[in-house]
KEGUMAR-760749 format. One line per 8 residues: their letters; for each residue x, z, y of N, C-alpha, C, O. Coordinates in nm, 2 decimals. Layout:
<rs>
a> X/Z/Y/X/Z/Y/X/Z/Y/X/Z/Y ~ ...
</rs>
This chain:
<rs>
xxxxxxxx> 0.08/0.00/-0.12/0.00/0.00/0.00/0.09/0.00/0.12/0.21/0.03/0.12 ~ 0.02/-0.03/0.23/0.08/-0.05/0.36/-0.01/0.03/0.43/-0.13/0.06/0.40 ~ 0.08/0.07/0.59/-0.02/0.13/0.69/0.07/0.15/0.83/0.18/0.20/0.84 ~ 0.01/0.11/0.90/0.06/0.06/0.99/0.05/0.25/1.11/0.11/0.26/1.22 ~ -0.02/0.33/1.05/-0.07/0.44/1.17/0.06/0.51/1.21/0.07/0.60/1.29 ~ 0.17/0.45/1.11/0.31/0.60/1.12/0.40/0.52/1.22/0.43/0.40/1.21 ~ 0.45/0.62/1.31/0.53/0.58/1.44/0.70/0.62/1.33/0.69/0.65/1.21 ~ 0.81/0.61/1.38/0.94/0.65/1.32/0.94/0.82/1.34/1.01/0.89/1.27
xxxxxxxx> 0.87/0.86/1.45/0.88/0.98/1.40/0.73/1.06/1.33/0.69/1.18/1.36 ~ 0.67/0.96/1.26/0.56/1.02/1.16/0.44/1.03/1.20/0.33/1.05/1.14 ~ 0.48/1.02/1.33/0.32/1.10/1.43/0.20/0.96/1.41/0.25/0.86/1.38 ~ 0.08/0.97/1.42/0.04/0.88/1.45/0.03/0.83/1.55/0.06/0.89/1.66 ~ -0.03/0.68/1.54/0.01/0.58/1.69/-0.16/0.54/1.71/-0.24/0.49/1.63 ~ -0.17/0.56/1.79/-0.30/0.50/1.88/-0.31/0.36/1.95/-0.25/0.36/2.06 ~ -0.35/0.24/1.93/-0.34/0.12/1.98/-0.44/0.04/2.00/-0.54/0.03/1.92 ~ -0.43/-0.01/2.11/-0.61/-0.08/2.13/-0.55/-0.25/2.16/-0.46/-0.29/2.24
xxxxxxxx> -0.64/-0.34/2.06/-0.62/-0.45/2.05/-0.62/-0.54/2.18/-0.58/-0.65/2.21 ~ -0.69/-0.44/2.28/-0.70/-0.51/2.39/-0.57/-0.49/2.49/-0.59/-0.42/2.59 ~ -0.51/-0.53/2.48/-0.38/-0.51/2.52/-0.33/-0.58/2.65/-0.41/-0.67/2.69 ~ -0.23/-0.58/2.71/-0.16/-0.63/2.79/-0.26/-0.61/2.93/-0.28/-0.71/3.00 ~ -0.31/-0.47/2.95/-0.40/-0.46/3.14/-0.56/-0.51/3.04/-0.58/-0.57/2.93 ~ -0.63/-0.48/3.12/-0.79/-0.49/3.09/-0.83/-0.61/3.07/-0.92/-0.66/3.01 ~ -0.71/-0.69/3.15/-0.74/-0.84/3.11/-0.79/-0.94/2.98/-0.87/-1.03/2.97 ~ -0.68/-0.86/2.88/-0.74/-0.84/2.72/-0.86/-0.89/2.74/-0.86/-1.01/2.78
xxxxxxxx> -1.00/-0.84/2.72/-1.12/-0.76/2.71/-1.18/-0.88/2.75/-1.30/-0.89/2.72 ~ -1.10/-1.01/2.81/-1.20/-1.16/2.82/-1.16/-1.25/2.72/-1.18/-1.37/2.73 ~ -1.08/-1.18/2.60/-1.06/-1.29/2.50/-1.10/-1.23/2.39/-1.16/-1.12/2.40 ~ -1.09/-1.30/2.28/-1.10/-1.32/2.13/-0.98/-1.21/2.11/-0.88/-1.24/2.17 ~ -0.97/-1.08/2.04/-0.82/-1.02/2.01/-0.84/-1.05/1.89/-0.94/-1.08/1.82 ~ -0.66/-1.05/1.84/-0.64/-1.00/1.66/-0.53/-0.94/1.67/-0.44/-0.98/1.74 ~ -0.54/-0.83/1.58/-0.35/-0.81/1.55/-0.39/-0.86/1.36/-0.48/-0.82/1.28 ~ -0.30/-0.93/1.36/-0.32/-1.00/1.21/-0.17/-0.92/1.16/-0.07/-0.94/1.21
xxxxxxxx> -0.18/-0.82/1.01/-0.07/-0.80/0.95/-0.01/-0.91/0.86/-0.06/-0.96/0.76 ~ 0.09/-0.94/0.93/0.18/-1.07/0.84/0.27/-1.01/0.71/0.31/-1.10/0.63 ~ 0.29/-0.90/0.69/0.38/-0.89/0.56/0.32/-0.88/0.47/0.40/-0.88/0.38 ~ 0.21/-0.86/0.42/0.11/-0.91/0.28/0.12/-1.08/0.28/0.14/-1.16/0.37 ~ 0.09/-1.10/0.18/0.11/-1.27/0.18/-0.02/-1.34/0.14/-0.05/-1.46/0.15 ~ -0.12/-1.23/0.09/-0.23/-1.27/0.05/-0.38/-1.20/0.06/-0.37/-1.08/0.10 ~ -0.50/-1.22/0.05/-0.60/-1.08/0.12/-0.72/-1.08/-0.01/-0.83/-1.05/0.00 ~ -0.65/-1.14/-0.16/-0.73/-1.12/-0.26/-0.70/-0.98/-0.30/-0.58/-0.94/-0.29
xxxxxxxx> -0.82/-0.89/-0.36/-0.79/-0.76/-0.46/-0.70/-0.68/-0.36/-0.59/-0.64/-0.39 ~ -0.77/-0.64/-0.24/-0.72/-0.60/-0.13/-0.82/-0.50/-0.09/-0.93/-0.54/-0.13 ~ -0.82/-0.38/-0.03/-0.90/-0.29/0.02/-0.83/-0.27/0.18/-0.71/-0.25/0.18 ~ -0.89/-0.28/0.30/-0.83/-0.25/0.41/-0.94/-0.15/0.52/-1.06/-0.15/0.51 ~ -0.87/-0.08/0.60/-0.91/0.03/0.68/-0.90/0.06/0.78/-0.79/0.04/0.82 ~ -0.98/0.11/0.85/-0.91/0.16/0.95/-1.01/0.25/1.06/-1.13/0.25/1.04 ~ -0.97/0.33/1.16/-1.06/0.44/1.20/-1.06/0.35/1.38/-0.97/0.29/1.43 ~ -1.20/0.37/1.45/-1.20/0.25/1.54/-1.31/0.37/1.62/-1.37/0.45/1.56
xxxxxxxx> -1.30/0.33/1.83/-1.36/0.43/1.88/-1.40/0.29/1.98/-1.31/0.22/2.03 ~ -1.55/0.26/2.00/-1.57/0.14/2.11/-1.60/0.22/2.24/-1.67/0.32/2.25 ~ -1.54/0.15/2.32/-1.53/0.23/2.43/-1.61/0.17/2.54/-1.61/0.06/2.59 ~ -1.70/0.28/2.59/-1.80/0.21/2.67/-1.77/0.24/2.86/-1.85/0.24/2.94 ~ -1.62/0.26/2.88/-1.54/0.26/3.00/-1.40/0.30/2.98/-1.35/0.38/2.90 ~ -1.34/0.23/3.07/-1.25/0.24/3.11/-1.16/0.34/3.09/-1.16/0.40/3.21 ~ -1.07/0.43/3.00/-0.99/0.60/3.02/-0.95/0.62/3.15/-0.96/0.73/3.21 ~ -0.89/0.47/3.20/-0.81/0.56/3.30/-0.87/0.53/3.43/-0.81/0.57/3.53
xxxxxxxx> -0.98/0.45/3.45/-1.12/0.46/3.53/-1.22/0.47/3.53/-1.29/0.36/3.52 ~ -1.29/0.61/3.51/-1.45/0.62/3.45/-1.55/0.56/3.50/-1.66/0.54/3.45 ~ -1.52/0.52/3.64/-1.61/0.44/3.74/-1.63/0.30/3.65/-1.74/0.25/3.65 ~ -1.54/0.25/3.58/-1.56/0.18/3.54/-1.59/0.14/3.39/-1.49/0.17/3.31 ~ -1.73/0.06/3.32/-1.75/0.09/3.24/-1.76/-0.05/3.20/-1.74/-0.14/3.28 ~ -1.78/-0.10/3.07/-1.80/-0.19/3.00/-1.92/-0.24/2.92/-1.97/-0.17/2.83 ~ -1.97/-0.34/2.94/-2.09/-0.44/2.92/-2.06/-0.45/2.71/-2.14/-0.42/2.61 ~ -1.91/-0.49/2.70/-1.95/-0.57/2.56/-1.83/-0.45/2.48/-1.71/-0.40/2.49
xxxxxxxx> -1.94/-0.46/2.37/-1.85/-0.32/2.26/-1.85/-0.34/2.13/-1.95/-0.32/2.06 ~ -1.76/-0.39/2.09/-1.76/-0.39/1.97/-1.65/-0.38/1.87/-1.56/-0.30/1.92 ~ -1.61/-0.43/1.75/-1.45/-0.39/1.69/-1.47/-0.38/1.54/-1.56/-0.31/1.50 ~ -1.39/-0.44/1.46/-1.38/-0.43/1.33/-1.25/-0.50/1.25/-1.15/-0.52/1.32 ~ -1.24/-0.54/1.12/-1.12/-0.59/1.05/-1.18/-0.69/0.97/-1.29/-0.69/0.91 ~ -1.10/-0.79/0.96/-1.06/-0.95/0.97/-1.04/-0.97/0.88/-0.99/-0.86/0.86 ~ -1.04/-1.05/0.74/-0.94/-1.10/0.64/-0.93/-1.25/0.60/-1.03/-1.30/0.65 ~ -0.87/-1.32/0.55/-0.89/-1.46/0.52/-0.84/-1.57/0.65/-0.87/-1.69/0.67
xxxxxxxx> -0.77/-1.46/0.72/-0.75/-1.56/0.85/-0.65/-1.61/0.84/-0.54/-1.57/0.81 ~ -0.70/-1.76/0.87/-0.63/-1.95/0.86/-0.63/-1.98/0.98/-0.70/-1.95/1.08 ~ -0.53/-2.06/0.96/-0.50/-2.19/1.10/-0.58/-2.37/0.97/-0.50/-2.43/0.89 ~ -0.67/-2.39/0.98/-0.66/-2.49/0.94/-0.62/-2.63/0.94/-0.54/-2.61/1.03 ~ -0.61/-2.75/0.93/-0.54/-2.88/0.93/-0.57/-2.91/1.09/-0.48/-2.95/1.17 ~ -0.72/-2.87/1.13/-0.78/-2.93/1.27/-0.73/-2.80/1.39/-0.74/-2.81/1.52 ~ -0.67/-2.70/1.31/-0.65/-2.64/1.46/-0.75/-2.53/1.44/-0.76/-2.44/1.52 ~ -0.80/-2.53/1.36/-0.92/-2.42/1.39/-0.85/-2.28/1.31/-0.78/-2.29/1.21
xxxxxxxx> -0.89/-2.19/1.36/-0.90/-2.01/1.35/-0.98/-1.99/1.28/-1.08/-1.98/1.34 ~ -0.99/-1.97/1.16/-1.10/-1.88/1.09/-1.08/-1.76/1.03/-0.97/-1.72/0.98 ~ -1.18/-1.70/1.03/-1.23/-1.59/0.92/-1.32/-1.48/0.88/-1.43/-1.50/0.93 ~ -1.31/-1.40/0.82/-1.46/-1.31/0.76/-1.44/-1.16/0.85/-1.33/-1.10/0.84 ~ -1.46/-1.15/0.87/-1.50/-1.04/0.91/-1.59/-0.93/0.90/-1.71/-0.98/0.91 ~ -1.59/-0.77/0.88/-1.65/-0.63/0.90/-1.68/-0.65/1.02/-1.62/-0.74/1.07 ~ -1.77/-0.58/1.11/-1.79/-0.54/1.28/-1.82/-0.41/1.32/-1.75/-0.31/1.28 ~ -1.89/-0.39/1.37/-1.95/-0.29/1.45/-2.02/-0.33/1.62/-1.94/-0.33/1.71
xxxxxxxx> -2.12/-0.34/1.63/-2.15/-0.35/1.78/-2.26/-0.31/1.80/-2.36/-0.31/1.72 ~ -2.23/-0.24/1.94/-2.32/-0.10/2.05/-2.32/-0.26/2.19/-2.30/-0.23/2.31 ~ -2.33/-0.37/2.16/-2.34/-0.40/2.31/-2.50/-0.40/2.31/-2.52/-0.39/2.43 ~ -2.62/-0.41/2.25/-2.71/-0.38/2.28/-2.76/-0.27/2.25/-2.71/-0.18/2.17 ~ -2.89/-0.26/2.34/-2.96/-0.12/2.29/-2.93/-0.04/2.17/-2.89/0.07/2.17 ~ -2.94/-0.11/2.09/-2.91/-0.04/1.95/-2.80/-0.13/1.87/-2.77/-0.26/1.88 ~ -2.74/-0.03/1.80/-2.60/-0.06/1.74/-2.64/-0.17/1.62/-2.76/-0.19/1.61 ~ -2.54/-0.25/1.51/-2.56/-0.29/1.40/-2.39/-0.30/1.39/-2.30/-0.31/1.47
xxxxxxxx> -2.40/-0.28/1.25/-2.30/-0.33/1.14/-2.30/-0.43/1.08/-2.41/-0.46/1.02 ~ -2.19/-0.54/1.06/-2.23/-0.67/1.01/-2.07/-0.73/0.93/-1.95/-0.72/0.94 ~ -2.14/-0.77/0.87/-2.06/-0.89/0.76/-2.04/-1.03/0.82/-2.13/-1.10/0.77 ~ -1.95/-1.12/0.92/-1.97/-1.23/0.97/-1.89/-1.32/0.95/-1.78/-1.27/0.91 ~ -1.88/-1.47/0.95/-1.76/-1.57/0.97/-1.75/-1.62/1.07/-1.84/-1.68/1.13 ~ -1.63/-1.59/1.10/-1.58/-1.69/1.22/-1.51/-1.84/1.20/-1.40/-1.84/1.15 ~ -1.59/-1.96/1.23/-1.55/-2.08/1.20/-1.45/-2.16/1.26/-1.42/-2.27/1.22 ~ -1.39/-2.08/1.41/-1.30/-2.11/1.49/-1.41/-2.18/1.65/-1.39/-2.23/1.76
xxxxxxxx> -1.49/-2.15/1.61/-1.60/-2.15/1.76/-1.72/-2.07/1.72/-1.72/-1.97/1.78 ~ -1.81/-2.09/1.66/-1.88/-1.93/1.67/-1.87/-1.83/1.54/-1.80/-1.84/1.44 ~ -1.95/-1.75/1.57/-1.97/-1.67/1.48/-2.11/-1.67/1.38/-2.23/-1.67/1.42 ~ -2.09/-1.68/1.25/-2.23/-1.65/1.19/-2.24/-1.55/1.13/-2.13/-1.50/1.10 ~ -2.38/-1.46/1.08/-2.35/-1.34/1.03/-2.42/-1.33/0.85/-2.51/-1.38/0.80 ~ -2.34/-1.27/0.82/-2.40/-1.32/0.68/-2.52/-1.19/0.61/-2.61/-1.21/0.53 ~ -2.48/-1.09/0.66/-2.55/-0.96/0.66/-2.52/-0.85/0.72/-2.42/-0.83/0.77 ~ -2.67/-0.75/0.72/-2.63/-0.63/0.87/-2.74/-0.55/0.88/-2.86/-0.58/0.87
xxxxxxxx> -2.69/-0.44/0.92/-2.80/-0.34/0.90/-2.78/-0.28/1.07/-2.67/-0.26/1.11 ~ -2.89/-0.25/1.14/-2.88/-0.18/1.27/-2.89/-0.05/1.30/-3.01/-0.03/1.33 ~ -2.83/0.04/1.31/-2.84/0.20/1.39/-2.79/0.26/1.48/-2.72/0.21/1.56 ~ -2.81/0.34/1.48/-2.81/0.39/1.64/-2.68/0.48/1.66/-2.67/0.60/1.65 ~ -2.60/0.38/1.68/-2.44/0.41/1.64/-2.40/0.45/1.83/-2.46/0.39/1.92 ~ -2.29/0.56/1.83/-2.27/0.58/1.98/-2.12/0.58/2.02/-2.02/0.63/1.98 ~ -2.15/0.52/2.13/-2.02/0.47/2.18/-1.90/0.66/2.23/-1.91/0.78/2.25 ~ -1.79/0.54/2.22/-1.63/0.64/2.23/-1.65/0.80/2.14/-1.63/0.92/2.17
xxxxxxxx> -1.69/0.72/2.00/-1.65/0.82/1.87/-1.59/0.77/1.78/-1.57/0.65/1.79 ~ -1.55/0.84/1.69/-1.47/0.81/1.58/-1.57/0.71/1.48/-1.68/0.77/1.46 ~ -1.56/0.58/1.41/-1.60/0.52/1.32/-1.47/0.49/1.18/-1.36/0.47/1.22 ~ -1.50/0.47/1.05/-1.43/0.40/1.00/-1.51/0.30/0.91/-1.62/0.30/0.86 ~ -1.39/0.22/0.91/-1.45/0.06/0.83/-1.34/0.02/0.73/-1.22/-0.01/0.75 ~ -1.42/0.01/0.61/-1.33/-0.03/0.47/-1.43/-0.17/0.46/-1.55/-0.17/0.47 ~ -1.32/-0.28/0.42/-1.34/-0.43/0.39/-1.26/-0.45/0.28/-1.14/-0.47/0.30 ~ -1.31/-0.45/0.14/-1.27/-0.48/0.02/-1.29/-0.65/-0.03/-1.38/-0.73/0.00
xxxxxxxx> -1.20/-0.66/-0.09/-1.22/-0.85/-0.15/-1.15/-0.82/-0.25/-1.04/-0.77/-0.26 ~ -1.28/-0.86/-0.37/-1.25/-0.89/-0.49/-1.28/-0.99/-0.58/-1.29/-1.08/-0.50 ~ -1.30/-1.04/-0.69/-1.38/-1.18/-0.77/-1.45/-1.16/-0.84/-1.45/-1.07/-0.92 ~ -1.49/-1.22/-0.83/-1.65/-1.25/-0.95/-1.65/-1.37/-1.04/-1.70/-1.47/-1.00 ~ -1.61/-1.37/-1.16/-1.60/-1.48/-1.27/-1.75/-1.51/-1.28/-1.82/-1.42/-1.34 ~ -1.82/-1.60/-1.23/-1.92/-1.67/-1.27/-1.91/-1.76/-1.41/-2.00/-1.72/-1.48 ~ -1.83/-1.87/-1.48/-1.81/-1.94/-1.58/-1.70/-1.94/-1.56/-1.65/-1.91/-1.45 ~ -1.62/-1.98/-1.67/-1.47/-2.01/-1.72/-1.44/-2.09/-1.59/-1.54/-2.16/-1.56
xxxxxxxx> -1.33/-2.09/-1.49/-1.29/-2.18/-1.39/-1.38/-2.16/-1.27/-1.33/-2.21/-1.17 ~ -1.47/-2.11/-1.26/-1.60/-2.05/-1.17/-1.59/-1.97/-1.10/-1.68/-1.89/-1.13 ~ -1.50/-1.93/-0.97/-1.52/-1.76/-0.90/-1.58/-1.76/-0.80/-1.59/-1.87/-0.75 ~ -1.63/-1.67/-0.74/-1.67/-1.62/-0.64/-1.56/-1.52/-0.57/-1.46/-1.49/-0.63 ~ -1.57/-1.49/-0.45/-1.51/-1.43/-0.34/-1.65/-1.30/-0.36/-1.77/-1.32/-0.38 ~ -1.58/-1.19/-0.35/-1.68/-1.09/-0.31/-1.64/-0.97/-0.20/-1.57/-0.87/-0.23 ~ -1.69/-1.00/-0.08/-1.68/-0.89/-0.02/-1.77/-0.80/0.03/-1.89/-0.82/0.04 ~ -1.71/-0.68/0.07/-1.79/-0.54/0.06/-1.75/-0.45/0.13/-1.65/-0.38/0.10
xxxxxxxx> -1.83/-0.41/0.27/-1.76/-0.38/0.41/-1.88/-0.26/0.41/-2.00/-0.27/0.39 ~ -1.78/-0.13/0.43/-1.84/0.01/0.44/-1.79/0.06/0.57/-1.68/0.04/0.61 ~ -1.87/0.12/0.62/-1.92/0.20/0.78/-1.91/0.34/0.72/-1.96/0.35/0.61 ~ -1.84/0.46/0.79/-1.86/0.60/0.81/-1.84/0.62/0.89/-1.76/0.55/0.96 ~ -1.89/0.76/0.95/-1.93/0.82/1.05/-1.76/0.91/1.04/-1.73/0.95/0.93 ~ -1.66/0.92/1.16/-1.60/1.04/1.15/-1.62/1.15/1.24/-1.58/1.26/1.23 ~ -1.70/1.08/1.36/-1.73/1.20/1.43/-1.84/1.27/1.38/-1.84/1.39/1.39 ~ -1.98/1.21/1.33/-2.07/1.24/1.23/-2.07/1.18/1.09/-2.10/1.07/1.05
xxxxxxxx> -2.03/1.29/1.00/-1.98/1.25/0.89/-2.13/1.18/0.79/-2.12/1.14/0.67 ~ -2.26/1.19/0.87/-2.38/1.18/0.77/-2.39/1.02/0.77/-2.46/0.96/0.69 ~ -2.32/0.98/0.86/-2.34/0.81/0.86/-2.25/0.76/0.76/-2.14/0.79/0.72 ~ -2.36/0.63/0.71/-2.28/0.59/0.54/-2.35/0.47/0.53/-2.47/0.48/0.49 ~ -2.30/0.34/0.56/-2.36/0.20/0.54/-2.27/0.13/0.44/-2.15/0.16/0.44 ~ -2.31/0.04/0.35/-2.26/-0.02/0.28/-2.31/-0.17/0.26/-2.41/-0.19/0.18 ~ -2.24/-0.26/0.31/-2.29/-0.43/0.32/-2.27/-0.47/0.15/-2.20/-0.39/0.08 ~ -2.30/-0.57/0.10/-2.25/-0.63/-0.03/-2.23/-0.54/-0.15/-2.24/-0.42/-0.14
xxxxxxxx> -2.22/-0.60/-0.24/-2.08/-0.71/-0.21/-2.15/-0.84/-0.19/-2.26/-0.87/-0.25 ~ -2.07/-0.91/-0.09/-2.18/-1.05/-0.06/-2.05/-1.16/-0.11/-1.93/-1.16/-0.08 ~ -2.12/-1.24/-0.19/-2.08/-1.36/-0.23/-2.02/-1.47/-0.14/-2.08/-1.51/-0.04 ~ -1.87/-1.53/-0.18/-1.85/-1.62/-0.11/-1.77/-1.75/-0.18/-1.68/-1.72/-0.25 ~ -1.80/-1.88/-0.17/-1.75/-1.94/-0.30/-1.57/-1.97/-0.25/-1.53/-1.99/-0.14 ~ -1.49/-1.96/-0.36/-1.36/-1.92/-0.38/-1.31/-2.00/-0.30/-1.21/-1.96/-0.23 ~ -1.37/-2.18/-0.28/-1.28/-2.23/-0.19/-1.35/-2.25/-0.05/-1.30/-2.34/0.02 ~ -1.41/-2.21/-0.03/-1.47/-2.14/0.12/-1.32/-2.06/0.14/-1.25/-2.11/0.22
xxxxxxxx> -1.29/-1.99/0.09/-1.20/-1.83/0.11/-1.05/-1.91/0.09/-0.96/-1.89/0.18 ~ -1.04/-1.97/0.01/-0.87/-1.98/0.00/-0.85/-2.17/-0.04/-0.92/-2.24/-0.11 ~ -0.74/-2.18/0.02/-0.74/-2.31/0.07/-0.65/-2.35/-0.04/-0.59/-2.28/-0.12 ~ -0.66/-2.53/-0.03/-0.60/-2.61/-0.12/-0.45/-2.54/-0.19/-0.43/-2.56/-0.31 ~ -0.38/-2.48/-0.14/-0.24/-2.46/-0.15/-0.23/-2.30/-0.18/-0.12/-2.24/-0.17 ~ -0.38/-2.23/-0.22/-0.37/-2.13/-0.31/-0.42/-2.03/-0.15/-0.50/-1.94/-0.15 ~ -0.36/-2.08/-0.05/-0.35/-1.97/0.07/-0.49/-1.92/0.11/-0.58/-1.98/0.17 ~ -0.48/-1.76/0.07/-0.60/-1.66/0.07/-0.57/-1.58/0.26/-0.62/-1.48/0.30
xxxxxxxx> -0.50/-1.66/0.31/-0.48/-1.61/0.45/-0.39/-1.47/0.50/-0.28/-1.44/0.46 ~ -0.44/-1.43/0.57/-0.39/-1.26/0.63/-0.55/-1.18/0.70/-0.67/-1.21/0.72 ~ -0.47/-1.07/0.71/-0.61/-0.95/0.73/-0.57/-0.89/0.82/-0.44/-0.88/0.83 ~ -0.64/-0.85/0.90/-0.60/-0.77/1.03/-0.70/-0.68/1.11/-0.79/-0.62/1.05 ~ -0.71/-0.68/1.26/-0.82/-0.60/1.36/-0.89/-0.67/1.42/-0.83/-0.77/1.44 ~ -1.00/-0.67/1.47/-1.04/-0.76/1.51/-1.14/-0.70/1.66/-1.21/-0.60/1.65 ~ -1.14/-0.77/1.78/-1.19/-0.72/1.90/-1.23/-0.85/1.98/-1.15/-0.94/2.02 ~ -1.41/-0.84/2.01/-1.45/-0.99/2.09/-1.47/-0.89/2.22/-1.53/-0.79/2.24
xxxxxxxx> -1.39/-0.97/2.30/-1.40/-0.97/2.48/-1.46/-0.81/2.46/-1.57/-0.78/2.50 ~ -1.36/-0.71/2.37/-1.40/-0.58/2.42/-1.25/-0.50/2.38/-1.15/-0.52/2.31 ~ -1.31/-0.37/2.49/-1.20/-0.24/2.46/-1.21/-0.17/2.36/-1.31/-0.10/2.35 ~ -1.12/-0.18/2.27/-1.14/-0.12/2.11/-1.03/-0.04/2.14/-0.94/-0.08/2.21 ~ -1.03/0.08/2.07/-0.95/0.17/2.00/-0.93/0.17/1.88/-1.03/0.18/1.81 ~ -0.80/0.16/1.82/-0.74/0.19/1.62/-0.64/0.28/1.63/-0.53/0.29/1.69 ~ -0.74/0.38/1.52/-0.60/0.47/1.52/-0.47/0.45/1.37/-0.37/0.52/1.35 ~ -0.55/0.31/1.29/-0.45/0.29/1.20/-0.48/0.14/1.15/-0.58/0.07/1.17
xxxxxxx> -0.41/0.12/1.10/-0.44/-0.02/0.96/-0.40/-0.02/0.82/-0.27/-0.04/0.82 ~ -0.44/-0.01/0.72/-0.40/0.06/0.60/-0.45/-0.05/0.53/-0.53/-0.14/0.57 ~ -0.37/-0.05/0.37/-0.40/-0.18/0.29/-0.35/-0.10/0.20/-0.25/-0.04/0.21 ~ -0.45/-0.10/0.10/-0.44/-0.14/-0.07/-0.48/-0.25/-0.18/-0.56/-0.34/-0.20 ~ -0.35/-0.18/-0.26/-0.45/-0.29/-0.38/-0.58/-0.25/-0.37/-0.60/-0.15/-0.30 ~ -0.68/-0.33/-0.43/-0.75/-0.28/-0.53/-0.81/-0.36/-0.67/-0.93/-0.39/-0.66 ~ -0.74/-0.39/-0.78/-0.71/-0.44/-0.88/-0.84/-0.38/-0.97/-0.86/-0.41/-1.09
</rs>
């Protein structure tokens, strides 16, 4: 396993995808982990706080909230960015959790459940990918993206496992992509990124 939360001297590290001045916060973020080579039979994690203003100006608050973890992310032949994605979003009234793909211009959602999730608390989100032998030569992609509560531990959502066919997911040349954080035109907080097998 890998995990990205340990600084050299052990402590953990706090990092928000939106980086480089608030400017961030009008793009697409990723931090994609590159030293895995592949995001099959993989379990990934991480603890996420959406932030509905500014820390170091409270006057100032934020319209769009949301934040989750990535996997299967390609540069394909055309230029295009894709991939699957866990979420989380409080930009409307009421919150939802979702299962989405990104096709390199929008988003679709494949499944999602809504609650009344609150902004600048602790969340975590586990995104599992594993397979599903349908017939001899036949797989499926199966993922399976879980929501808990850490500042309220009673919260407990569980997507999937939702089906995805194998070469949707991994491309001519075997390539199952990279996994990472993921933040649209918002201020996200991570306090880690963690990877396992899971075989």
């Amino acid at each position: 396993s890998a995990d990205t939360s340990q600084s050299e001297s052990g402590q953990p590290v706090e990092f928000c995808v939106s980086t480089n001045s608030w400017y961030g916060r009008t793009y697409r973020n990723m931090y994609v982990f590159t030293p895995d080579t592949q995001t099959v039979y993989r379990k990934y994690q991480t603890d996420l706080k959406l932030l509905s203003y500014n820390p170091d100006d409270t006057s100032e608050s934020y319209n769009t909230r949301n934040g989750g973890v990535l996997v299967n992310y390609r540069v394909l032949d055309n230029g295009a960015k894709t991939f699957w994605f866990a979420t989380m979003d409080t930009t409307s009234s009421f919150g939802r959790f979702s299962l989405k793909y990104f096709n390199g211009v929008t988003e679709q959602e494949l499944t999602g459940q809504d609650y009344a999730f609150l902004n600048d608390v602790w969340y975590r989100i586990t995104l599992t990918v594993t397979q599903q032998q349908l017939s001899p030569g036949n797989l499926n992609m199966l993922l399976t993206a879980q929501l808990v509560g850490i500042t309220d531990s009673s919260i407990s959502i569980t997507l999937g496992p939702y089906p995805v066919p194998v070469s949707d997911y991994i491309g001519s040349l075997g390539d199952s992509g990279k996994a990472g954080l993921h933040a649209n035109e918002a201020a996200t907080r991570f306090s880690y990124f963690r990877v396992d097998e899971n075989l």
